[in-house]
N, C-alpha and C positions, 0 to 999 in steps of 0.2 A: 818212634812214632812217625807217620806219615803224615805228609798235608792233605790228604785226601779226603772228605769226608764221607761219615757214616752210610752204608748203604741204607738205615731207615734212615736217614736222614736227607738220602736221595728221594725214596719214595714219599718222602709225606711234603716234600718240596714238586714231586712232581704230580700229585694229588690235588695241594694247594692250588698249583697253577692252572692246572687241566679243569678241578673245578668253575676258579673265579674266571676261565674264558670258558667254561658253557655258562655258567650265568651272562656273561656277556652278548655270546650270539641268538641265546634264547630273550634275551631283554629285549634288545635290538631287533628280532625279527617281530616280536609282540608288539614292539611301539611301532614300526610299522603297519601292521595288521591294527590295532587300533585306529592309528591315525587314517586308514581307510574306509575304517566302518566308520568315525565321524565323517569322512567326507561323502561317501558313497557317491564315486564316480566310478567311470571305468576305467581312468585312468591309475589311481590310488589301486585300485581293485588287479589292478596289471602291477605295478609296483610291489604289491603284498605279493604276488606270486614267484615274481623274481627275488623279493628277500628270500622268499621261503625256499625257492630252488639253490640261493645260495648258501644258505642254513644249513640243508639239512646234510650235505656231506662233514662239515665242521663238526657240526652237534653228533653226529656217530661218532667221528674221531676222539671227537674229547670225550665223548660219553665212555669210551673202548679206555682210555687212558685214566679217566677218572676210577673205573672201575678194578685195570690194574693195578694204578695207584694203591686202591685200598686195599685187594686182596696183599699187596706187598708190602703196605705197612702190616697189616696183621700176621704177616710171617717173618717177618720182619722184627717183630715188636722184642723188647727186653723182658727175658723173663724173671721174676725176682723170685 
């Protein structure tokens, strides 16, 4: 037996992961976008834009990887 762990066991690790950081970059770009409509400046209003430009390549990637993640736990999966 090898040290190596299970390929589903790879996938639902990297599923986990890729999930709880797009929750992360989508929280984080909302609390910003929030915190500019409280303030309604232009400057907040410039801030929210640059979150958002910074977003949104992340949030594709993790979305791309959350999405393999799962089709590769489900082929993945133990059939009993």
């Amino acid at each position: 037996m090898s040290d190596l762990p299970s390929p589903s066991r790879l996938m639902r690790g990297l599923t986990v992961l890729s999930g709880g950081g797009l929750l992360l970059v989508v929280l984080g770009a909302a609390t910003v976008a929030m915190l500019a409509e409280f303030a309604k400046t232009w400057q907040w209003y410039f801030r929210m834009e640059r979150a958002m430009a910074l977003a949104m390549p992340a949030t594709l990637i993790l979305l791309g990887l959350f999405v393999a993640g799962l089709v590769g736990m489900v082929v993945l999966a133990d059939r009993d």
